[in-house]
N, C-alpha and C positions, 0 to 999 in steps of 0.2 A: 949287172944287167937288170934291168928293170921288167918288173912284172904286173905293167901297166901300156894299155895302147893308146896314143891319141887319136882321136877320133874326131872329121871336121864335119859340122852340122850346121845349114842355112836354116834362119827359122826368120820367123815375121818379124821387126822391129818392138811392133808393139807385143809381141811374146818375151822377147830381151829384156824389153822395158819390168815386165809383171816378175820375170827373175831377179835382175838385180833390185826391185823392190823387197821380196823376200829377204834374199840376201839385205838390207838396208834395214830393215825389220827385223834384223837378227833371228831369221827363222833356219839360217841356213849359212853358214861361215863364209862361203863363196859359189857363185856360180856354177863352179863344179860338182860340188858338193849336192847342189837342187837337180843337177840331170845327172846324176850318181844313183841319188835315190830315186828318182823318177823312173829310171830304167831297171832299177833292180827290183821298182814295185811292177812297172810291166814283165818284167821277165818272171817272175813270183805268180803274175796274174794266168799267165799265159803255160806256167809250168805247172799246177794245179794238177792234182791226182783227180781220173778222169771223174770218180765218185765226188768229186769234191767243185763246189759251183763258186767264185767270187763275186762277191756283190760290193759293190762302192756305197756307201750311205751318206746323203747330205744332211748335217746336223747343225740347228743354232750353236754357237757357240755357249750360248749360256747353257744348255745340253749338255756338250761335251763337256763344259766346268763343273755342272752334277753330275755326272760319271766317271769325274777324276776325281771327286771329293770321297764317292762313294768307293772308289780303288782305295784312296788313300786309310777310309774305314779298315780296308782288307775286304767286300762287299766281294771283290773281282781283281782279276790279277793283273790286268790291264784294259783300256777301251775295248779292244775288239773282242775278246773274252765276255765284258758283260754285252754289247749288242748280241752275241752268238746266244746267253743267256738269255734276255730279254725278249730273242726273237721264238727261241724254243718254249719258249712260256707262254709266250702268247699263242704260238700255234697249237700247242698242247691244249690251251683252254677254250680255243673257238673250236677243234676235233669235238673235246667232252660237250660243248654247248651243241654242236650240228648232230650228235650222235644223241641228246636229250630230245632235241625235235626232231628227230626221227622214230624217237621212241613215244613220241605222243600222238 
């Protein structure tokens, strides 16, 4: 017995078309595979511990190339690890900045 459901989904043409390009781009082995992961990132998104907020980040790619170079240093243990960094850092440094003008 299998312990997988089929599942039927009408979507746009030109949505089909932007999967099997992935898929063609070897970003994803098959079709399945791209709404496998896609739902498991909405269900991940959606199942979030209440304290906890997800945020999507649009990134140049030449971006993300410097932040997998900087993993690959040991810099960060993966992409979303150093944005989660990167964002604490900065918010930590505009708090101490807002809190020096406040104190002048």
């Amino acid at each position: 017995m299998s312990d997988t459901k089929r599942i039927t989904v009408r979507i746009p043409v030109n949505m089909a078309q932007k999967l099997d390009d992935l898929v063609e781009e070897g970003e994803y082995s098959s079709t399945s595979e791209a709404i496998r992961t896609a739902i498991d990132d909405f269900i991940k998104n959606k199942n979030a511990p209440e304290h906890i907020s997800k945020v999507t980040v649009d990134l140049p790619k030449k971006k993300v190339g410097e932040i997998e170079n900087l993993i690959e240093r040991g810099d960060s243990v993966n992409v979303d690890d150093a944005i989660r960094t990167a964002v604490r850092e900065y918010v930590r440094e505009r708090i101490k900045e807002y809190k020096r003008d406040l104190e002048e």
